[in-house]
N, CA, C and O atoms as a CHARMM CRD file, in Angstrom:
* protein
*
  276
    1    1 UNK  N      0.84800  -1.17900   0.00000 PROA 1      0.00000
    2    1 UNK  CA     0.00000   0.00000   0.00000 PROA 1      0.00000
    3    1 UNK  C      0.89400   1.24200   0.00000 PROA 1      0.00000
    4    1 UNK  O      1.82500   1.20400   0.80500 PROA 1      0.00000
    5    2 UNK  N      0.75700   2.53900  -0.89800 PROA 2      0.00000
    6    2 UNK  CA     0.97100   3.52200  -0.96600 PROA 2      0.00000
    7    2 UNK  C      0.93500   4.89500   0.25100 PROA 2      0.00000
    8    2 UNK  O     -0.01400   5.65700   0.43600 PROA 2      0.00000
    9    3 UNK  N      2.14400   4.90100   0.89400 PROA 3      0.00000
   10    3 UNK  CA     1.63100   6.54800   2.02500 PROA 3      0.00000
   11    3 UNK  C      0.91500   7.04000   1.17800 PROA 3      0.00000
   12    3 UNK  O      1.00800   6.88300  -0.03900 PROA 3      0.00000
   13    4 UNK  N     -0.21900   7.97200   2.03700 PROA 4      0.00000
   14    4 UNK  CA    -0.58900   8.73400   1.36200 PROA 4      0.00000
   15    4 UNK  C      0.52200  10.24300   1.68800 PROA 4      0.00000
   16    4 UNK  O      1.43200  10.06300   2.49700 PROA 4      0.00000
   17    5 UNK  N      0.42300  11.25400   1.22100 PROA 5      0.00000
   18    5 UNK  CA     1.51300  12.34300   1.21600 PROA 5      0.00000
   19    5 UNK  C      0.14700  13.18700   1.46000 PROA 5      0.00000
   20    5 UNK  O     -0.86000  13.16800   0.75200 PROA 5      0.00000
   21    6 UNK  N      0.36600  13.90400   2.60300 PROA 6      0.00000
   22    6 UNK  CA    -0.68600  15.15600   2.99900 PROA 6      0.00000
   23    6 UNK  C     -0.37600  16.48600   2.45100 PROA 6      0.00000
   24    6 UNK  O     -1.27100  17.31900   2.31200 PROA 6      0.00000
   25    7 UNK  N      0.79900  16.72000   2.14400 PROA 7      0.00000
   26    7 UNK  CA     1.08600  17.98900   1.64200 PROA 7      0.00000
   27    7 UNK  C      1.18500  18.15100   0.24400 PROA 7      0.00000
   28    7 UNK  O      1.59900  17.22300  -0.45200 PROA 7      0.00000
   29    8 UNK  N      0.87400  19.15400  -0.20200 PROA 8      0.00000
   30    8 UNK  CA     1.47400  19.92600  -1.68700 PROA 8      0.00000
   31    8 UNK  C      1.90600  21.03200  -1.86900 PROA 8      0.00000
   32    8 UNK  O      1.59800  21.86000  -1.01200 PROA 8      0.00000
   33    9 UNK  N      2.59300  21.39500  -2.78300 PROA 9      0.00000
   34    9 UNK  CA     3.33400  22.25200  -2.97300 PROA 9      0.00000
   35    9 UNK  C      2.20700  23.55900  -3.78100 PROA 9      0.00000
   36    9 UNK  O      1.64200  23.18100  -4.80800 PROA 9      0.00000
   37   10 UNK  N      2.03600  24.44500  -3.48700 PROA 10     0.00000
   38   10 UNK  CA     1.09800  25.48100  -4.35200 PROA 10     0.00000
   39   10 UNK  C      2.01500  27.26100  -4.76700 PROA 10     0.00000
   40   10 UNK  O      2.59100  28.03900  -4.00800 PROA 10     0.00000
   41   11 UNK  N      1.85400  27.30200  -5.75300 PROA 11     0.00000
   42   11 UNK  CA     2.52800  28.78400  -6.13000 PROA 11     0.00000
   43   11 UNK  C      0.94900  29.65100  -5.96900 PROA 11     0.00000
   44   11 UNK  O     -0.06300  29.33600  -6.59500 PROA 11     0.00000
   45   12 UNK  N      1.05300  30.83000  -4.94500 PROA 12     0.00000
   46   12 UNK  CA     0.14600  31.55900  -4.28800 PROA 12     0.00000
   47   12 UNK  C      0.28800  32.98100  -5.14000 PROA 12     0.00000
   48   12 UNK  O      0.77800  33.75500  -4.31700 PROA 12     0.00000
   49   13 UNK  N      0.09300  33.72300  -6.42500 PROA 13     0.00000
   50   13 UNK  CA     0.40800  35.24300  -6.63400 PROA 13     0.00000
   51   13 UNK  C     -1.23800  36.20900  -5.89800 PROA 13     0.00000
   52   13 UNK  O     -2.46800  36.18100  -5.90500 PROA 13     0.00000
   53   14 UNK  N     -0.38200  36.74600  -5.50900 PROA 14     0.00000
   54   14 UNK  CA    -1.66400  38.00500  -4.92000 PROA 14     0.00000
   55   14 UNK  C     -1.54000  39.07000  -5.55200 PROA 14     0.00000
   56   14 UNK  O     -0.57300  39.77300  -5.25600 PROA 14     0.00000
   57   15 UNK  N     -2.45200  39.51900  -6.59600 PROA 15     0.00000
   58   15 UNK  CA    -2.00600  40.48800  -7.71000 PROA 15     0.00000
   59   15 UNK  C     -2.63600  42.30900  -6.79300 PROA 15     0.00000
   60   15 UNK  O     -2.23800  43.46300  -6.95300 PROA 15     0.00000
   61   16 UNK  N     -3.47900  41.84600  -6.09200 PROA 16     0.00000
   62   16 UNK  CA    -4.77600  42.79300  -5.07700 PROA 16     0.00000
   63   16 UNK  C     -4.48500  42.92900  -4.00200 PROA 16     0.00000
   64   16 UNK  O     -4.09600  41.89800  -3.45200 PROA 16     0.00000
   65   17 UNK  N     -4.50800  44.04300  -3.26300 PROA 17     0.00000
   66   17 UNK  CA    -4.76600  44.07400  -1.66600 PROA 17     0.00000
   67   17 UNK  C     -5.37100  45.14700  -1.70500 PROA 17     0.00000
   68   17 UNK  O     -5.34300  45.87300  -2.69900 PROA 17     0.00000
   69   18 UNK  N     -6.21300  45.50900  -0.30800 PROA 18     0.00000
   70   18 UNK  CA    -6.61200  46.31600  -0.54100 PROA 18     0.00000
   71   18 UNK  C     -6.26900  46.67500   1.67400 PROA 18     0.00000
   72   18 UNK  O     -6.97900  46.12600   2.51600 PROA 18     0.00000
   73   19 UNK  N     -5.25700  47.51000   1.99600 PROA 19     0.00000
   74   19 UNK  CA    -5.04700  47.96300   3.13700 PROA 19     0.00000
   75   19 UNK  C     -5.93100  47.97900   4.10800 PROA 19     0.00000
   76   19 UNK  O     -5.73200  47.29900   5.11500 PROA 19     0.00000
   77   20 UNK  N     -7.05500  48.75500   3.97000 PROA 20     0.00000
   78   20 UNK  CA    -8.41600  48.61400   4.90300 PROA 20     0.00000
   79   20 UNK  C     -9.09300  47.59300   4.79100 PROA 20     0.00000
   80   20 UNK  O     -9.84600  47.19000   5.67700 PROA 20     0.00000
   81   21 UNK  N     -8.95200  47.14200   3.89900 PROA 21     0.00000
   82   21 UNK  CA   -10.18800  45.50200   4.10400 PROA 21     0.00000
   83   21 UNK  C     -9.17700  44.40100   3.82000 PROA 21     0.00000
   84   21 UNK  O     -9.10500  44.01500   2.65300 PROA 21     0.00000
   85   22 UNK  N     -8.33100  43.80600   4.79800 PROA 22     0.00000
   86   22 UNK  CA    -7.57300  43.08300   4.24300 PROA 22     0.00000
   87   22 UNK  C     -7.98000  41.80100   4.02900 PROA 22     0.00000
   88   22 UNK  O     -7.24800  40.91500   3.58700 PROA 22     0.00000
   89   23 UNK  N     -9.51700  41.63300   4.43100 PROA 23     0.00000
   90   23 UNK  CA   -10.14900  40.40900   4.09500 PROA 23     0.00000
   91   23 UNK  C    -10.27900  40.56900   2.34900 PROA 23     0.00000
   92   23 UNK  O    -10.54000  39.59100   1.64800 PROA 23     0.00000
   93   24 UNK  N    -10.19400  41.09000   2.13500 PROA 24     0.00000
   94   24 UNK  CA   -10.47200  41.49300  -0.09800 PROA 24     0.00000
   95   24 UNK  C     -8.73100  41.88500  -0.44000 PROA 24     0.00000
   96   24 UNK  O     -8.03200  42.88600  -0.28200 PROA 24     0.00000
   97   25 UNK  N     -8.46200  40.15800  -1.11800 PROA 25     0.00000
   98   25 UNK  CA    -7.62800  40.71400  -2.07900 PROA 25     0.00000
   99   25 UNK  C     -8.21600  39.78900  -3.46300 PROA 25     0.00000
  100   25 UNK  O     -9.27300  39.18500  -3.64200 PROA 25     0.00000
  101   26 UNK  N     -6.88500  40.01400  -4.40500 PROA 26     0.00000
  102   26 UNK  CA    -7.19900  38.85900  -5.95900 PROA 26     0.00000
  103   26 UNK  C     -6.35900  38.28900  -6.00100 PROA 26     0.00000
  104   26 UNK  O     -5.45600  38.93900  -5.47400 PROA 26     0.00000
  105   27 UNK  N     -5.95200  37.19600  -6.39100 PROA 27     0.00000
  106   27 UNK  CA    -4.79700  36.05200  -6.93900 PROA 27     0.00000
  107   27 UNK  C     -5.48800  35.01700  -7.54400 PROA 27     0.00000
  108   27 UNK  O     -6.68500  34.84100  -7.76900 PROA 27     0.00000
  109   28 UNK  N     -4.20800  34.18700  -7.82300 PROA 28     0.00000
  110   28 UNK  CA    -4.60600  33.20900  -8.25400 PROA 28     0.00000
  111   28 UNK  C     -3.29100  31.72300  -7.49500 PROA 28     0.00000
  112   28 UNK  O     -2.16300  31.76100  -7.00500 PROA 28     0.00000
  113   29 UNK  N     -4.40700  30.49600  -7.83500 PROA 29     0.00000
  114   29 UNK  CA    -3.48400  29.22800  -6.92000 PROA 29     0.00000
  115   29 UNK  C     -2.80200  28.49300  -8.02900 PROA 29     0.00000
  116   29 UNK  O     -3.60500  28.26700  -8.93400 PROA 29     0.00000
  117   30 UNK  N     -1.79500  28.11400  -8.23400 PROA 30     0.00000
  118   30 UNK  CA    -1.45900  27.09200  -8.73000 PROA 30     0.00000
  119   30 UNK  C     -0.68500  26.00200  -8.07700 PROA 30     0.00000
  120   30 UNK  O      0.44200  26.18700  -7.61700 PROA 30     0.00000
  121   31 UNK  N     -1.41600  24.66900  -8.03800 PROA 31     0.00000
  122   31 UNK  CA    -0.70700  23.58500  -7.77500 PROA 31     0.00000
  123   31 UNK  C      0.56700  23.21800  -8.42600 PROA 31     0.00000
  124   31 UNK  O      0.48900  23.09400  -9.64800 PROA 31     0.00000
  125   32 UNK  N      1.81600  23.00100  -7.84400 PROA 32     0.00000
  126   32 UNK  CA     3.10300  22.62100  -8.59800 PROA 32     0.00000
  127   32 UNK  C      2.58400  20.93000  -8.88600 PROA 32     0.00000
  128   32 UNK  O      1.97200  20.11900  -8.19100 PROA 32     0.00000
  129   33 UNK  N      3.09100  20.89100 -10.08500 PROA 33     0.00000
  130   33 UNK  CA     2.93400  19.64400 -11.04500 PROA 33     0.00000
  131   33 UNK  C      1.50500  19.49700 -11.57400 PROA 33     0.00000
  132   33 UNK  O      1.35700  18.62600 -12.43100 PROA 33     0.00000
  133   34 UNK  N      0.37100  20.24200 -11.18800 PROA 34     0.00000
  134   34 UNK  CA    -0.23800  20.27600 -12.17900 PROA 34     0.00000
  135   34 UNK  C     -0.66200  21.57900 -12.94200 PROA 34     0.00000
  136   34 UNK  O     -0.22500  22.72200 -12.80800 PROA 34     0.00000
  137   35 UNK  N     -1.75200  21.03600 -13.88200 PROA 35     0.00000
  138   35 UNK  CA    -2.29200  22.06100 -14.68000 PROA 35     0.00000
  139   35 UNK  C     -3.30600  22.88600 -14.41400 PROA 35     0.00000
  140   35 UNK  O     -4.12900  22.55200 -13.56200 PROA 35     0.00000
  141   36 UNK  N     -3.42900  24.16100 -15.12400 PROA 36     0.00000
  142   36 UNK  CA    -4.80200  24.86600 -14.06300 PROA 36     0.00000
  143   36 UNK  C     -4.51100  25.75000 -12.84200 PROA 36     0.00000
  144   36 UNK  O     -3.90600  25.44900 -11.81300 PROA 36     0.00000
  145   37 UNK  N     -5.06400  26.87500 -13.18500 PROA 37     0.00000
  146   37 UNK  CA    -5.23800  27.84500 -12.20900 PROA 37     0.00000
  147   37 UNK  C     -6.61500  28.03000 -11.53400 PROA 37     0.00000
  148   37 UNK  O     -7.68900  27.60200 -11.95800 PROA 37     0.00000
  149   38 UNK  N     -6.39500  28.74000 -10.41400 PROA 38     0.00000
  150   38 UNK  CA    -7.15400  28.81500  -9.74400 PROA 38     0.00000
  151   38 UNK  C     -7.66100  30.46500  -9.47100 PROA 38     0.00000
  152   38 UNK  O     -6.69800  31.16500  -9.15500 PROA 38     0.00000
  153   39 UNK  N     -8.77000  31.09900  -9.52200 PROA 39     0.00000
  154   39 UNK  CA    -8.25700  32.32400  -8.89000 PROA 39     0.00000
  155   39 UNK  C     -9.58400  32.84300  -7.65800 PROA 39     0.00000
  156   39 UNK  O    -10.77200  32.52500  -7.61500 PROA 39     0.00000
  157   40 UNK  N     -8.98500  33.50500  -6.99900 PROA 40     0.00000
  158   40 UNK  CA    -9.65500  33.84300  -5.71400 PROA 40     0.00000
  159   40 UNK  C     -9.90900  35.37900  -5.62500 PROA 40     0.00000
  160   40 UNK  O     -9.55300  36.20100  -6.47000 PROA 40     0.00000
  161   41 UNK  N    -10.82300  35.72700  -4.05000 PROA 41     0.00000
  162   41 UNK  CA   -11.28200  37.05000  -4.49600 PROA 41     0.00000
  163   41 UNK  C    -11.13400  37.51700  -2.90000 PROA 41     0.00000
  164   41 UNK  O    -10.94900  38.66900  -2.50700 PROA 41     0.00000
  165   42 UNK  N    -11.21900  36.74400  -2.37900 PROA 42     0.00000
  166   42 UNK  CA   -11.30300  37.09700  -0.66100 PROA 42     0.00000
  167   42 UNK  C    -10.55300  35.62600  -0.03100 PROA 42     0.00000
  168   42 UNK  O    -10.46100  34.64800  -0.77400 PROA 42     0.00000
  169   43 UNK  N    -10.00800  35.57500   1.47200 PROA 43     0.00000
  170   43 UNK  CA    -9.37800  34.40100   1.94000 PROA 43     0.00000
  171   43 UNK  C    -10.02900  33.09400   2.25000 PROA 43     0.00000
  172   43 UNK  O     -9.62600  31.94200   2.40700 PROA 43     0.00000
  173   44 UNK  N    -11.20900  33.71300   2.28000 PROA 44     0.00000
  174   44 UNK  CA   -12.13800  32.38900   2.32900 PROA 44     0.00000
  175   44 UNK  C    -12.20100  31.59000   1.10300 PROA 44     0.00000
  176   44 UNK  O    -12.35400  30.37200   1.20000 PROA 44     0.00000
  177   45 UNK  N    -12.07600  32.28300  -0.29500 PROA 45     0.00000
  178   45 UNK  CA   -11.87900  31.46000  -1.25000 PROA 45     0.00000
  179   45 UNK  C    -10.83100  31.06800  -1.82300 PROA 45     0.00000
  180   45 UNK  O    -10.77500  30.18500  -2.67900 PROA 45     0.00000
  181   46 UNK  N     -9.40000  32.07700  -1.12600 PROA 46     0.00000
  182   46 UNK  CA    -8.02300  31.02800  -1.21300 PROA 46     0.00000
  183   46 UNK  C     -8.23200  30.42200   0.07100 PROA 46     0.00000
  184   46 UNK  O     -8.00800  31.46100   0.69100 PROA 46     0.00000
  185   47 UNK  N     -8.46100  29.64800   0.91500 PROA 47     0.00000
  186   47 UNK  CA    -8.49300  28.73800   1.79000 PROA 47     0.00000
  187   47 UNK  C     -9.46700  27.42700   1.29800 PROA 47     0.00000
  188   47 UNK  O     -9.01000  26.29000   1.41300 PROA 47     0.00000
  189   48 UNK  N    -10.72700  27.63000   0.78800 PROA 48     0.00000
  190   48 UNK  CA   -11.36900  27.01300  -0.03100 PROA 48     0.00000
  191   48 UNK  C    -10.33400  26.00900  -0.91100 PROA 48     0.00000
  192   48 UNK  O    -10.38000  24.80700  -0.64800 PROA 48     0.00000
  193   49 UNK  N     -9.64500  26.36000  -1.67800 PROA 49     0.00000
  194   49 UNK  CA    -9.15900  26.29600  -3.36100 PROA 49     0.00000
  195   49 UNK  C     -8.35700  25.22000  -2.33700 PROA 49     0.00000
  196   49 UNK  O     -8.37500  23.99600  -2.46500 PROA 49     0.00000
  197   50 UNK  N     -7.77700  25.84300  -1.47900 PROA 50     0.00000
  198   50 UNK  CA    -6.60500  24.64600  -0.81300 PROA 50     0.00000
  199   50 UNK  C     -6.96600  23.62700   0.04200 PROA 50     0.00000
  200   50 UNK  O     -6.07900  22.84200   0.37800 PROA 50     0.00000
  201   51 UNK  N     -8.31400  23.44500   0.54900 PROA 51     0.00000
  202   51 UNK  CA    -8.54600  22.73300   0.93000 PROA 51     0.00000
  203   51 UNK  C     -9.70100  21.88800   0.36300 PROA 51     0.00000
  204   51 UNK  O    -10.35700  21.06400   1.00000 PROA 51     0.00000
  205   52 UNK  N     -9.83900  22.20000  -0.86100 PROA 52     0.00000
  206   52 UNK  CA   -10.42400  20.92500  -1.63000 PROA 52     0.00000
  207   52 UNK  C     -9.72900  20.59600  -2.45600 PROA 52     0.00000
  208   52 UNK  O    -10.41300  19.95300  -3.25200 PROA 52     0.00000
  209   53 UNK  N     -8.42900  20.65600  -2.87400 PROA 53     0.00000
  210   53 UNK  CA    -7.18000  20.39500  -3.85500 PROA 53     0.00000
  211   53 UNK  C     -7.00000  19.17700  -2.52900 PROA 53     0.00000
  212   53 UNK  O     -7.28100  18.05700  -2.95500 PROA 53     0.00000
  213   54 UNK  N     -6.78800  19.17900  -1.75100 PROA 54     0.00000
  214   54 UNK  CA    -6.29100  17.75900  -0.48100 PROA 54     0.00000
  215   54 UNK  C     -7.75800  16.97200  -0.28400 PROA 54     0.00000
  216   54 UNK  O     -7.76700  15.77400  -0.00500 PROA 54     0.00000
  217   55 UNK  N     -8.75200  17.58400  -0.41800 PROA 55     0.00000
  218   55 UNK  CA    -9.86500  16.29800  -0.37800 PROA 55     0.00000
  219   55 UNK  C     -9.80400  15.58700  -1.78000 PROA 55     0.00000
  220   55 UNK  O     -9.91600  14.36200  -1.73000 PROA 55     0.00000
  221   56 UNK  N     -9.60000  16.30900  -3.36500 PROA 56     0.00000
  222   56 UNK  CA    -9.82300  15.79400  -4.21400 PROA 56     0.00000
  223   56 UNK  C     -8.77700  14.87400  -4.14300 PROA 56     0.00000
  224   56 UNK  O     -9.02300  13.67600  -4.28300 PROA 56     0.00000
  225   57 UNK  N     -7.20800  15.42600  -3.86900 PROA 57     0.00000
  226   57 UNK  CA    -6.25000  14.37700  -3.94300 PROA 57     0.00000
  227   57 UNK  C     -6.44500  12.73600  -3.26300 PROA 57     0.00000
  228   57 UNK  O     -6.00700  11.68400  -3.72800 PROA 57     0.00000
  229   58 UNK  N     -7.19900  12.93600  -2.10200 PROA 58     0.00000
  230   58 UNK  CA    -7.70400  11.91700  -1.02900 PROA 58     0.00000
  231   58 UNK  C     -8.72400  10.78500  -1.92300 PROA 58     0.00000
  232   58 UNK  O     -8.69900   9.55400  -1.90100 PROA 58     0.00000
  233   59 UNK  N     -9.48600  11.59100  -2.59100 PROA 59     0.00000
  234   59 UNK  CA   -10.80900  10.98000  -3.00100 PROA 59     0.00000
  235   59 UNK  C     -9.85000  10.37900  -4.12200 PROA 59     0.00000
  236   59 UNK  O     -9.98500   9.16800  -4.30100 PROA 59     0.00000
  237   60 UNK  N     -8.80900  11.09800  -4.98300 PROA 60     0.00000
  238   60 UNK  CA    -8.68500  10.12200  -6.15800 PROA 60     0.00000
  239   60 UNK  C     -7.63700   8.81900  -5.90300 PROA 60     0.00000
  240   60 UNK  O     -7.67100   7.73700  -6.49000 PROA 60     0.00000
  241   61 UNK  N     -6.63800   9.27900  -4.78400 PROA 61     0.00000
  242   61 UNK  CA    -5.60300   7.81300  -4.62700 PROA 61     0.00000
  243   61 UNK  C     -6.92100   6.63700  -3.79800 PROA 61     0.00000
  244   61 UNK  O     -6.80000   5.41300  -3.76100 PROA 61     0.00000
  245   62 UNK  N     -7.87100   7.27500  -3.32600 PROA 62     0.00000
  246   62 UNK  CA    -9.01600   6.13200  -2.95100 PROA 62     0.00000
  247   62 UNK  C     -9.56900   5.21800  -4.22900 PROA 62     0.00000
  248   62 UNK  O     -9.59000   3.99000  -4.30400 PROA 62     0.00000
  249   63 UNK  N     -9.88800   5.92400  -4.93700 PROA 63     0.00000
  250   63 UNK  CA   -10.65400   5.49300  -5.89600 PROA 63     0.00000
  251   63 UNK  C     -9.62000   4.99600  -7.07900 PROA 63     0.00000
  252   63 UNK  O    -10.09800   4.51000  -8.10400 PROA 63     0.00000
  253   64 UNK  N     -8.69700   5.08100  -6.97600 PROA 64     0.00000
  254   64 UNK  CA    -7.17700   4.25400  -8.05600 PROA 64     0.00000
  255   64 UNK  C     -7.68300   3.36600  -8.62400 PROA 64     0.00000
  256   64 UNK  O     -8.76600   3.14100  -8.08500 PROA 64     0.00000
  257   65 UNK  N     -7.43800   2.47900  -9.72800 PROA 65     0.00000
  258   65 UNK  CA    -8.48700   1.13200 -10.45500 PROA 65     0.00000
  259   65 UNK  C     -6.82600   0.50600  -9.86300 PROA 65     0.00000
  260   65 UNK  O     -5.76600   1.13000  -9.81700 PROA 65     0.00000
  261   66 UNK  N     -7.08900  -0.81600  -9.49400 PROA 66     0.00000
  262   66 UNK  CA    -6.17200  -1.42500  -9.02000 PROA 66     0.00000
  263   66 UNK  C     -5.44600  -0.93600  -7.81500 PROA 66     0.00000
  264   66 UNK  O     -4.25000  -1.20600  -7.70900 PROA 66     0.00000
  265   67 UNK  N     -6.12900  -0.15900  -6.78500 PROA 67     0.00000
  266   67 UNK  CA    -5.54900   0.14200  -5.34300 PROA 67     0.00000
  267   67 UNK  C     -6.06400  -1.17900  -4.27700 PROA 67     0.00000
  268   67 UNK  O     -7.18200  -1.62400  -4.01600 PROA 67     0.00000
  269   68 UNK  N     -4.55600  -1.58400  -3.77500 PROA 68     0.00000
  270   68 UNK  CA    -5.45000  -2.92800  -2.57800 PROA 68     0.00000
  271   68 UNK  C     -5.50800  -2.00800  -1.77000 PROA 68     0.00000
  272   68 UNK  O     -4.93600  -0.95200  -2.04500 PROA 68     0.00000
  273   69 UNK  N     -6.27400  -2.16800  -0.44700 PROA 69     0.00000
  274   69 UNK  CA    -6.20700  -1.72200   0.77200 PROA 69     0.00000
  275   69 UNK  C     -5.47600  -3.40400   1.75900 PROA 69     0.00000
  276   69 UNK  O     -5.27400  -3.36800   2.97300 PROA 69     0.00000
């Protein structure tokens, strides 16, 4: 059976801030090694982006065609 690996590596750019509301900025996520960006608008939706990038990873080494447990 395969560790699973809990961490990933993500390149974070924050192109936005905004001083008084530092809950509102813009960026975008990218996962290292894959494809696809991500982009966000406030921290709740970069926190979002990163924490369903680790459930999807979870759900797919589960679901592998040929994984034993």
């Amino acid at each position: 059976m395969e560790p699973m690996n809990p961490s990933s590596d993500y390149i974070i750019r924050i192109y936005r801030y905004k001083k008084d509301k530092p809950q509102i900025f813009v960026g975008v996520v990218e996962e290292v090694g894959r494809k696809g960006k991500r982009a966000f608008n406030t921290f709740d939706e970069l926190w979002e982006i990163l924490n369903s990038s680790k459930k999807k990873e979870s759900k797919t080494k589960a679901l592998s065609p040929g994984r034993r447990e």
